[in-house]
MARBA-3410 file (N, C-alpha, C, O; in Angstrom, 1 decimal):
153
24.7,-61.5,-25.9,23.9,-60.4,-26.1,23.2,-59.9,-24.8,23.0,-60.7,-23.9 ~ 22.9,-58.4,-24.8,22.5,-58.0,-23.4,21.6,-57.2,-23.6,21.7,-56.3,-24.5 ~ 20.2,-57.5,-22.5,19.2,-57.0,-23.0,18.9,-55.7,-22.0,18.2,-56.3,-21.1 ~ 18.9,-54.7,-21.6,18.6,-53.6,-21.0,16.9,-53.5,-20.9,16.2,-53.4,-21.9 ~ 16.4,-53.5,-19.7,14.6,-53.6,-19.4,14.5,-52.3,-20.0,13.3,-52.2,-20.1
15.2,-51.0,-20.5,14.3,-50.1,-21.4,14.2,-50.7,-22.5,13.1,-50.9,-22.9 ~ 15.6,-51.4,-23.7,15.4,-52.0,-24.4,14.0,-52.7,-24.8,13.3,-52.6,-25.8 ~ 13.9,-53.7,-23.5,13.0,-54.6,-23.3,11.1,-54.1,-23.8,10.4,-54.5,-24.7 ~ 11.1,-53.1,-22.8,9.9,-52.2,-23.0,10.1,-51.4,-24.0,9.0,-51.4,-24.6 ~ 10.8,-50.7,-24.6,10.7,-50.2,-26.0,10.6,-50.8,-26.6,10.4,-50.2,-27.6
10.5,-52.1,-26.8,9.9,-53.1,-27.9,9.1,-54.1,-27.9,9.1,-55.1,-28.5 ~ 7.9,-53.4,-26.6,7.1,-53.8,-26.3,5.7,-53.2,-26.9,5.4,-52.0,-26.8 ~ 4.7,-54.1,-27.7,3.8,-53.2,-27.8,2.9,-52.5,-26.9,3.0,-52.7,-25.7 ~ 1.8,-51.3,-27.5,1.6,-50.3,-26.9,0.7,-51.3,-25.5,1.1,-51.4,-24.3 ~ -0.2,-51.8,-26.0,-1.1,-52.5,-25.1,-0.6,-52.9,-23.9,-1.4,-52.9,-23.0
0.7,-53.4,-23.7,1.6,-54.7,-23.1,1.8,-53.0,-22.0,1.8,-52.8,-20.8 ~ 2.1,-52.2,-23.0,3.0,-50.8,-21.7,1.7,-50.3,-21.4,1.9,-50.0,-20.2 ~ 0.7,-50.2,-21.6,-0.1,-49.6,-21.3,-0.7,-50.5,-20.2,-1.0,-49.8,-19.2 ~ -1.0,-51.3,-20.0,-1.6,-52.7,-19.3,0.1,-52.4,-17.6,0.1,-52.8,-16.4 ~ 0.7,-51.9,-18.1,2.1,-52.1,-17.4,1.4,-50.9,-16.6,0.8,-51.1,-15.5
1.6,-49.6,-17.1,1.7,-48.2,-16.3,0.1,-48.1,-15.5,-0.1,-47.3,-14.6 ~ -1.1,-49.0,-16.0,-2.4,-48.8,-15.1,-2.3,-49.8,-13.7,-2.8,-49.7,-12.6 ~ -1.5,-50.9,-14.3,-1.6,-51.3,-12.7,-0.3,-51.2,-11.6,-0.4,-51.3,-10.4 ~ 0.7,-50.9,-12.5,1.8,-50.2,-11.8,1.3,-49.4,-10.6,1.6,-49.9,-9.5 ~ 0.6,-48.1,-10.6,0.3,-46.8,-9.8,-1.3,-47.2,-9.7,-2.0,-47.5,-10.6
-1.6,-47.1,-8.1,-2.9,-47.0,-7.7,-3.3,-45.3,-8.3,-2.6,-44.3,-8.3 ~ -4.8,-45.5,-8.7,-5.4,-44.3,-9.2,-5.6,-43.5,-7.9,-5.8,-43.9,-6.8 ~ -5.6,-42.0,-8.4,-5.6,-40.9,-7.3,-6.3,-40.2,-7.7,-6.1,-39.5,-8.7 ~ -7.6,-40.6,-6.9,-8.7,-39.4,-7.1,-8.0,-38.3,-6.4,-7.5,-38.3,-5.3 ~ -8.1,-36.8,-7.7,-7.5,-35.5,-7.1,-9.1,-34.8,-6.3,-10.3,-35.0,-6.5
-8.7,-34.3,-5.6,-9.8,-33.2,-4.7,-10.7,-32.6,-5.3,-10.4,-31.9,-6.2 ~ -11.8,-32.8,-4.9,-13.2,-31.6,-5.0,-13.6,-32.2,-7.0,-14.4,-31.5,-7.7 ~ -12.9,-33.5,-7.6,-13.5,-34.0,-8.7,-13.6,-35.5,-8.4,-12.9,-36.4,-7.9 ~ -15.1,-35.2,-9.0,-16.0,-36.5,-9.1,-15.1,-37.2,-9.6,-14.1,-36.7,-10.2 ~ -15.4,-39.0,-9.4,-14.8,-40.5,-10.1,-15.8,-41.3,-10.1,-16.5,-41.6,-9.1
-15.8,-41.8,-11.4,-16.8,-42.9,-11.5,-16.2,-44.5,-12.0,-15.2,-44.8,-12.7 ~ -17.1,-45.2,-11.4,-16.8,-46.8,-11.7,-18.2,-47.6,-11.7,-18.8,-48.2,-10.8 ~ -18.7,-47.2,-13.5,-19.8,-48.4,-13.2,-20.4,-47.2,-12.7,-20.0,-46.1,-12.7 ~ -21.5,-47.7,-12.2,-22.7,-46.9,-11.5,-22.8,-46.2,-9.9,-23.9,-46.1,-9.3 ~ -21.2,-45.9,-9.3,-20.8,-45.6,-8.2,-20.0,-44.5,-8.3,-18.9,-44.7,-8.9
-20.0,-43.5,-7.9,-19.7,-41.7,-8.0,-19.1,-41.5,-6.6,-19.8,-41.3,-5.7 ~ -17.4,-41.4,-6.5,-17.1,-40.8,-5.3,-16.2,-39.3,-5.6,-15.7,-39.0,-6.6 ~ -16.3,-38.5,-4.4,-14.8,-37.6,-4.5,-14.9,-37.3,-3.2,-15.7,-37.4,-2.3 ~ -13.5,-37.0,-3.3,-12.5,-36.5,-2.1,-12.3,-35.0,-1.8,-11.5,-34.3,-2.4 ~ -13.0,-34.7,-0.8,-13.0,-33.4,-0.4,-12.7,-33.1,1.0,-12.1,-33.9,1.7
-13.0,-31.9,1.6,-13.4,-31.4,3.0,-12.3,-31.1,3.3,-11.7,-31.5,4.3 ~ -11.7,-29.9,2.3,-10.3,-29.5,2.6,-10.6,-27.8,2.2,-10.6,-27.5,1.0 ~ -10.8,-26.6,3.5,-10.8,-25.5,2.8,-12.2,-25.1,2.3,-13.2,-25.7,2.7 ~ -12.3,-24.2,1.7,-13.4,-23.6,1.2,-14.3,-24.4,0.1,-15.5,-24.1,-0.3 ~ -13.2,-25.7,-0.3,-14.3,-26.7,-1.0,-14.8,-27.8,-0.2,-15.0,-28.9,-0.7
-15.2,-27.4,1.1,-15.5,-28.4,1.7,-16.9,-27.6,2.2,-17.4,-28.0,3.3 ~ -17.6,-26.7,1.5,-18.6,-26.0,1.7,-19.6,-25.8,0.3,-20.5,-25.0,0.1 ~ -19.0,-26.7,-0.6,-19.2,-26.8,-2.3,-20.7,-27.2,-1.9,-20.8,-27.9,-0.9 ~ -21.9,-27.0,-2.6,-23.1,-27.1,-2.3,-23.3,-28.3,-3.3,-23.9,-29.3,-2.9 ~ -22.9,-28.4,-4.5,-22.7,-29.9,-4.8,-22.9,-31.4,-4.2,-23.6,-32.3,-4.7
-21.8,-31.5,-2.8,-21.3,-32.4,-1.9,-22.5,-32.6,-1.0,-22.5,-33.5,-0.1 ~ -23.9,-31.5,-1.5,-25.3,-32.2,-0.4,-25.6,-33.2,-1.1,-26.1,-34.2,-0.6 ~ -25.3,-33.2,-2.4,-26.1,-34.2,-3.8,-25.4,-35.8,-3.4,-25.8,-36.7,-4.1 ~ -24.5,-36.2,-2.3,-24.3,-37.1,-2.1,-24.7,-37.9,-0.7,-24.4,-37.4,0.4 ~ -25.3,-38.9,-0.7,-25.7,-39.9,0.1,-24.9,-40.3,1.3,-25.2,-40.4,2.5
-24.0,-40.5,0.7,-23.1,-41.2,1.7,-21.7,-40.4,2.0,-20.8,-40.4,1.2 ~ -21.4,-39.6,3.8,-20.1,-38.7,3.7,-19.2,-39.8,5.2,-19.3,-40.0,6.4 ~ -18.5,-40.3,4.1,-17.6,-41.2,5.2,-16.5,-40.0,5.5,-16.0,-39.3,4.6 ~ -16.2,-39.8,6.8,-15.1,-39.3,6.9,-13.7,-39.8,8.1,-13.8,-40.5,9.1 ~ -12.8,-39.3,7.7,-11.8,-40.6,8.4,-11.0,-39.3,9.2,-10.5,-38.3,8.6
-11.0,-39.5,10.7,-10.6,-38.9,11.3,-9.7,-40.1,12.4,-9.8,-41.3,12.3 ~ -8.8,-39.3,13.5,-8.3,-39.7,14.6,-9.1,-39.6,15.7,-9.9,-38.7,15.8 ~ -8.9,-40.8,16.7,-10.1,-41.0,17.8,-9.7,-39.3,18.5,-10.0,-39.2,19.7 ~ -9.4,-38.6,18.2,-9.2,-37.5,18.8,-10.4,-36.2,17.9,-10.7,-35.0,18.3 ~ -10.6,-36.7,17.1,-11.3,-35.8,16.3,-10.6,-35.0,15.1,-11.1,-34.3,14.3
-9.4,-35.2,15.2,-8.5,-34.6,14.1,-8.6,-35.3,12.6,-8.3,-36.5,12.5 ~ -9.0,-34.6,11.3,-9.1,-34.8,10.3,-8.1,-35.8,9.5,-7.0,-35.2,9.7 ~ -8.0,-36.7,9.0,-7.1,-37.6,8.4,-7.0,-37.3,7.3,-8.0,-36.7,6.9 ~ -6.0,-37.4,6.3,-5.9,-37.8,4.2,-5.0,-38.9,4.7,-4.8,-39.4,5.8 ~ -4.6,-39.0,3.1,-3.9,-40.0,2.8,-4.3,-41.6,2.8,-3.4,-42.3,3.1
-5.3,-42.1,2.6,-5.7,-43.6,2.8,-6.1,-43.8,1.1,-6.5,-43.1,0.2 ~ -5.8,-45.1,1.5,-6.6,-46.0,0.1,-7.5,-46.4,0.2,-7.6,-47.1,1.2 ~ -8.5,-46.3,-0.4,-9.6,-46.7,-0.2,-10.9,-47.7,-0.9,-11.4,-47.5,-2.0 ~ -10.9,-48.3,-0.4,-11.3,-49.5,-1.7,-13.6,-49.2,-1.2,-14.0,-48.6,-0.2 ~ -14.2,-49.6,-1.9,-15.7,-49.6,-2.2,-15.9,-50.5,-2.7,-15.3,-50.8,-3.7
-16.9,-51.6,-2.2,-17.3,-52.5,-2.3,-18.5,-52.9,-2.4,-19.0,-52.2,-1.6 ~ -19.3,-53.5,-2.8,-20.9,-53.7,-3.4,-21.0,-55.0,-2.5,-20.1,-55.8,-2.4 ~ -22.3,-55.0,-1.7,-22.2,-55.8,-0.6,-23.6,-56.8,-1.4,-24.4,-56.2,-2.2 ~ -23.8,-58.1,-1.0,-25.3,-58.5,-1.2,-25.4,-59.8,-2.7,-24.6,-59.9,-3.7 ~ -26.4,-60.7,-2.3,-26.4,-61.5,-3.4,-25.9,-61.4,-4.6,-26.5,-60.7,-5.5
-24.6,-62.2,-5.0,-24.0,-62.4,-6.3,-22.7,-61.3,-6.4,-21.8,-61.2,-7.2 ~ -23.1,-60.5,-5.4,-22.0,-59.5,-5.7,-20.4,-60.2,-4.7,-19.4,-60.4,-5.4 ~ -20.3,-60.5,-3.3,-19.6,-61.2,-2.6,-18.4,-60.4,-2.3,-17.2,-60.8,-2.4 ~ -19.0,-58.9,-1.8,-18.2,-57.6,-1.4,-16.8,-57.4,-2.2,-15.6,-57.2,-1.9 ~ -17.8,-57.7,-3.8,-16.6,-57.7,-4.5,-15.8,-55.8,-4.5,-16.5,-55.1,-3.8
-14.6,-55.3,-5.2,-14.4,-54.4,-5.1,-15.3,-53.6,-6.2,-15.6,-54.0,-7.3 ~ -15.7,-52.4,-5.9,-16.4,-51.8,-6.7,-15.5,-50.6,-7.5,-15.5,-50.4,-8.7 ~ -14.8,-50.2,-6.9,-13.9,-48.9,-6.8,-12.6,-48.6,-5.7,-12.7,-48.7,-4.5 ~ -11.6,-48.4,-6.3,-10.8,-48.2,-5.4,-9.8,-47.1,-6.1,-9.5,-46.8,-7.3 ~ -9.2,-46.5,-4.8,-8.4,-45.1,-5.3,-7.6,-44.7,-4.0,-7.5,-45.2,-2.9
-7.0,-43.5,-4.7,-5.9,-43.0,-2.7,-6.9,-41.8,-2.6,-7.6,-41.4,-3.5 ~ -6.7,-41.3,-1.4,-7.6,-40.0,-1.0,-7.0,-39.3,-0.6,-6.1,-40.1,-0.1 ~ -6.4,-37.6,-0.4,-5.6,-37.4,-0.3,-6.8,-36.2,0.8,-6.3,-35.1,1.1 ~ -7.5,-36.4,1.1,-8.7,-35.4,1.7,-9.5,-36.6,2.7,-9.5,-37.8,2.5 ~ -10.1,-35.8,3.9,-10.5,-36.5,5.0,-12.3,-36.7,5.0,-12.8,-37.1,6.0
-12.9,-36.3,4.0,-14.0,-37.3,2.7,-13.9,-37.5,2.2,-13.1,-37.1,1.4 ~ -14.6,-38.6,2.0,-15.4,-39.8,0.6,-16.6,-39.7,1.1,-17.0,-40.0,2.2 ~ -17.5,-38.9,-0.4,-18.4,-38.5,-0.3,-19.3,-39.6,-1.5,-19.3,-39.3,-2.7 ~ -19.8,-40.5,-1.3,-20.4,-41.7,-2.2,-21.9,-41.1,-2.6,-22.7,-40.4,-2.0 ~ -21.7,-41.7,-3.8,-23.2,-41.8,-5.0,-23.3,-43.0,-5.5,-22.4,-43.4,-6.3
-24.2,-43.8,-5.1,-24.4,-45.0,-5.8,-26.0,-45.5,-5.8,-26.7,-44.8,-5.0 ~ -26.4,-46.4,-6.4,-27.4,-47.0,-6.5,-27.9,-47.7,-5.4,-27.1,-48.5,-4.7 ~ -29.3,-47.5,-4.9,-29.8,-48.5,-4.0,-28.9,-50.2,-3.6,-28.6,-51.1,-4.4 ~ -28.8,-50.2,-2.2,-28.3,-51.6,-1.9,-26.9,-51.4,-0.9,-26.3,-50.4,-0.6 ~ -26.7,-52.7,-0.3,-25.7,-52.4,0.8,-24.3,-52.3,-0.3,-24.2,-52.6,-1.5
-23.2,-51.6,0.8,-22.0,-51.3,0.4,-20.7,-51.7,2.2,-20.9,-51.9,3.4 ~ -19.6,-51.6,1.3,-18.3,-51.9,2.7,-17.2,-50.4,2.2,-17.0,-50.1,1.0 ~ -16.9,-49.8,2.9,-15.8,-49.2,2.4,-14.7,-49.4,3.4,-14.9,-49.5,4.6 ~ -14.0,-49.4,3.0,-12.4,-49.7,3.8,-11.2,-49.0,3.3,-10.5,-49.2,2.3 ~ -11.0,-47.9,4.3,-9.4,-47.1,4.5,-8.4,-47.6,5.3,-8.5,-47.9,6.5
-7.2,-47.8,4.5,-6.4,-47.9,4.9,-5.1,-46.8,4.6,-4.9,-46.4,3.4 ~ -4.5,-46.5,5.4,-4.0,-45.0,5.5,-2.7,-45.4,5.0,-2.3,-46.5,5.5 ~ -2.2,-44.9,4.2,-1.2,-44.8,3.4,0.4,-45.2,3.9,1.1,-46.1,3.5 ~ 0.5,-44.3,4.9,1.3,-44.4,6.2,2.1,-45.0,6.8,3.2,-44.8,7.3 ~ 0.8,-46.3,6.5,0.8,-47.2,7.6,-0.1,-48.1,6.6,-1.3,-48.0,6.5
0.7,-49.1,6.0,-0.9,-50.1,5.5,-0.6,-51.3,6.6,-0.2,-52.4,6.2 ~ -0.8,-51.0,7.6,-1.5,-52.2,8.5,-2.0,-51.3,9.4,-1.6,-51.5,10.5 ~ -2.7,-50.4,9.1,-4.0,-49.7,9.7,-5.4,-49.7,8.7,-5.3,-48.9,7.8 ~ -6.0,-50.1,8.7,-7.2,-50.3,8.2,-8.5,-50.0,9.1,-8.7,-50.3,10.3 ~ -9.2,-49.4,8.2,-11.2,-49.2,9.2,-11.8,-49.5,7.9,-11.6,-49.2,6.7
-12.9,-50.3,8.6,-13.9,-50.4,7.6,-15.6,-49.8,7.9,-16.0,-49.1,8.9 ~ -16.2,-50.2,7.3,-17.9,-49.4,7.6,-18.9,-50.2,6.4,-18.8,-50.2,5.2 ~ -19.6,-50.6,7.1,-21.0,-51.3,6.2,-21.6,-50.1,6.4,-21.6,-49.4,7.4 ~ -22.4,-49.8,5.0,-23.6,-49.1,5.2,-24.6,-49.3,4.1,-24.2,-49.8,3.1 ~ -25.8,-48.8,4.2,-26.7,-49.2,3.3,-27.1,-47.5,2.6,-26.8,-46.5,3.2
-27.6,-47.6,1.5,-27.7,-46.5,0.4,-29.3,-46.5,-0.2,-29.9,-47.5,-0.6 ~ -29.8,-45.3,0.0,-31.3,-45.9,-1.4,-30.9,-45.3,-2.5,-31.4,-45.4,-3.7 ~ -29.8,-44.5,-2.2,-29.5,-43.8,-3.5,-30.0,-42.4,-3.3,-29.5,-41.6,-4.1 ~ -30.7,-42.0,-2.7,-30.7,-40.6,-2.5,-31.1,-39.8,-1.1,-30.8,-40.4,-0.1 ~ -31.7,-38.6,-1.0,-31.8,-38.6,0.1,-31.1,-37.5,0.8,-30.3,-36.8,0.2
-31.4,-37.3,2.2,-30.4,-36.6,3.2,-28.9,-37.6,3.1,-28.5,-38.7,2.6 ~ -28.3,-36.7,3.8,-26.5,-37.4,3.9,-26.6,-38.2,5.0,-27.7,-38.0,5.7 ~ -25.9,-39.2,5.4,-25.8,-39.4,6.0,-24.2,-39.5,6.8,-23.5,-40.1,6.0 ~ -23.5,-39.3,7.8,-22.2,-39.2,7.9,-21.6,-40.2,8.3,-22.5,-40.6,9.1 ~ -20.5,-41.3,8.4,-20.0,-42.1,8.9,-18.7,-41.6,9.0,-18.1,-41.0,8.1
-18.1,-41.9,10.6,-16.8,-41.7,10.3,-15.7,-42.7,10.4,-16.1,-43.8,10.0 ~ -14.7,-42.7,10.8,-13.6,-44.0,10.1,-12.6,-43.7,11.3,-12.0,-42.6,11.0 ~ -12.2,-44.2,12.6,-11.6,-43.2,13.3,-10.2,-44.4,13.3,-10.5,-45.6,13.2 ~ -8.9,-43.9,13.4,-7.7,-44.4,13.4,-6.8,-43.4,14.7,-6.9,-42.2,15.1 ~ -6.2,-44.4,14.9,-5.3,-43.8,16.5,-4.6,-42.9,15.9,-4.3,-42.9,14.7
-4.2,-41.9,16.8,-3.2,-40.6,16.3,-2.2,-41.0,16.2,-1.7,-41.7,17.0 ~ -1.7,-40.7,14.8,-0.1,-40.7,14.1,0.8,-40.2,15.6,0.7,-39.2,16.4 ~ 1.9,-41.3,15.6,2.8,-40.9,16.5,3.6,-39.9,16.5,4.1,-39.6,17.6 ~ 3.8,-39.3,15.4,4.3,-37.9,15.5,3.7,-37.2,15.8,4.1,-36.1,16.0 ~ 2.5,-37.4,16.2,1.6,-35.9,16.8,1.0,-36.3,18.2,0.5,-35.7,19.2
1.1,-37.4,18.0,1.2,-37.7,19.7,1.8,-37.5,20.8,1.5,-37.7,22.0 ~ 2.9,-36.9,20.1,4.1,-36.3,21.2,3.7,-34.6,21.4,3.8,-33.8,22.4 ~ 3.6,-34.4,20.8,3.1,-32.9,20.4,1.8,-32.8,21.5,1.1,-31.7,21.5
END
């Protein structure tokens, strides 16, 4: 008898496929909308005329990931981390970014965020910073060597 993996998964219950397709595909925060995890509020912006959204003051924390050249980056994964007793920088949130902010909302207390660019996952930046939770912005940026294709250019 011969079993075909659609077979297999068609007679799989819903839970078992569903448990299958969320960790299959990393989540993609789409542009210029909020994502929440728990008590931590990010989105991905600063592309165009939504990158002037008066909204994006309401956030604390604007990491942005550029080239040591100053040129805007997307494309990274991005994991958020809750830094500090009992927590042990566990992951707080994580998603791909397809925009060159991450604009964070969270609760008083330190945090880690870490991009790593799509691209290329053995490029990684990371950034400690601390939050009161409200406030002026404050900017961090994330800087990664210029993509070799535009290095020639």
């Amino acid at each position: 008898m011969r079993f075909s993996l659609f077979s297999v998964l068609a007679a799989a219950p819903p839970s078992v496929l569903a448990a299958l397709l969320l960790t299959s595909a990393p989540a993609l925060a789409v542009q210029d909308q909020p994502i929440r995890s728990g008590d931590i509020e990010a989105v991905c912006t600063g592309v165009g005329s939504a990158k002037d959204d008066p909204r994006w003051t309401a956030y604390p924390v604007k990491i942005v990931l550029a080239t040591q050249n100053g040129a805007n980056l997307a494309n990274a994964h991005i994991t958020l981390s809750k830094e500090g007793r009992g927590k042990g920088g566990q992951a707080a949130m994580q998603f791909d970014c397809d925009a060159p902010w991450v604009l964070v909302k969270a609760p008083p207390g330190s945090y880690s965020a870490t991009a790593t660019l799509v691209r290329d996952t053995t490029i990684s930046r990371s950034v400690n910073f601390s939050t009161s939770g409200s406030g002026p912005q404050r900017e961090l940026t994330l800087m990664f060597p210029v993509p070799a294709a535009t290095a020639a250019n």
